[in-house]
C-alpha positions in Angstrom: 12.5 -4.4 -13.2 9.4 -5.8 -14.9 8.6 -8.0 -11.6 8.4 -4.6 -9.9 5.5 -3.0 -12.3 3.9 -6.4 -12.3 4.5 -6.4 -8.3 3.0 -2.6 -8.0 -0.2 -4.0 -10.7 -0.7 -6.3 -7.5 -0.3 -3.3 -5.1 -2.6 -1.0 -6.9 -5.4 -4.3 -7.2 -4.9 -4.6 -3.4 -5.1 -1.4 -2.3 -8.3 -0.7 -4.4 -9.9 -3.9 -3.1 -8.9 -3.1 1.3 -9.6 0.4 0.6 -13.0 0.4 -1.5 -11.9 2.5 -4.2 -12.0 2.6 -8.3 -8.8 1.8 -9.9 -9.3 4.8 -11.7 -9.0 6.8 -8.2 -6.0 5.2 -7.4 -3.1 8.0 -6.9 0.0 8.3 -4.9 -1.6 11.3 -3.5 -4.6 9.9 -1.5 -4.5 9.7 1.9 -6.4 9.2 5.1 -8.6 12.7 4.5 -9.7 11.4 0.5 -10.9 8.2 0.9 -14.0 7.7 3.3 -12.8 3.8 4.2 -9.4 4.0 5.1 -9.5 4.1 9.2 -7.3 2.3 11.5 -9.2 -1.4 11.0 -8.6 -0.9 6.9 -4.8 0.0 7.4 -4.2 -2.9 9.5 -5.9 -4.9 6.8 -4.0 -3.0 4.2 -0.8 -3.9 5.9 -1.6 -7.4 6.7 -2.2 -7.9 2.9 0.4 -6.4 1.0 3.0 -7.9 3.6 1.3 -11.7 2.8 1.6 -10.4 -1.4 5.1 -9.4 -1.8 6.6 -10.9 1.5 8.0 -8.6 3.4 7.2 -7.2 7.0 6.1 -3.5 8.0 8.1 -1.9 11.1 5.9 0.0 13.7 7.9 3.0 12.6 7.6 2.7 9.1 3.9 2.2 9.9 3.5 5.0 11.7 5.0 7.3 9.0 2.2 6.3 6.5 0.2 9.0 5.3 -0.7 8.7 1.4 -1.0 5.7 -0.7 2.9 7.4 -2.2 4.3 6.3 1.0 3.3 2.9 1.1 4.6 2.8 -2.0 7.9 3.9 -1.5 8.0 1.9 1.6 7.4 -1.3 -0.4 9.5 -0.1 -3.4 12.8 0.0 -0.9 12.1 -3.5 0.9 11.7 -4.6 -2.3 14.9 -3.2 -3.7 16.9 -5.0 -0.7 15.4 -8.5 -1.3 
């Protein structure tokens, strides 16, 4: 369990870093309409990153079905679960 908080520490750096934002602005609530950076180019990024960091892979679907920085998270947290 403590590789998965040190795992979502990495997440939250990354995110902050493709995205442009503050740690401290970091929520599970932000999506597409709060933060001014994150278009199409900065989710393909986004994805191409955290896929390289925790070594997993991102089905179109699942892709599709992203909307706030919660449901990456939960994406991640369930392939994580099944390694």
């Amino acid at each position: 369990m403590s590789n998965l908080k040190i795992n979502m520490n990495n997440f939250d750096k990354t995110v902050c870093e493709v995205l442009k934002i503050e740690l401290d602005n970091l929520s599970d609530g932000l999506s597409f309409d709060n933060i001014r950076g994150w278009d199409s180019l900065a989710q393909f990024d986004l994805i191409a990153r955290l896929e390289r960091e925790f070594k997993v892979s991102f089905e179109i679907h699942e892709i599709l079905k992203i909307v706030t920085i919660g449901d990456i998270k939960s994406i991640l947290n369930i392939k994580l679960s099944d390694k």
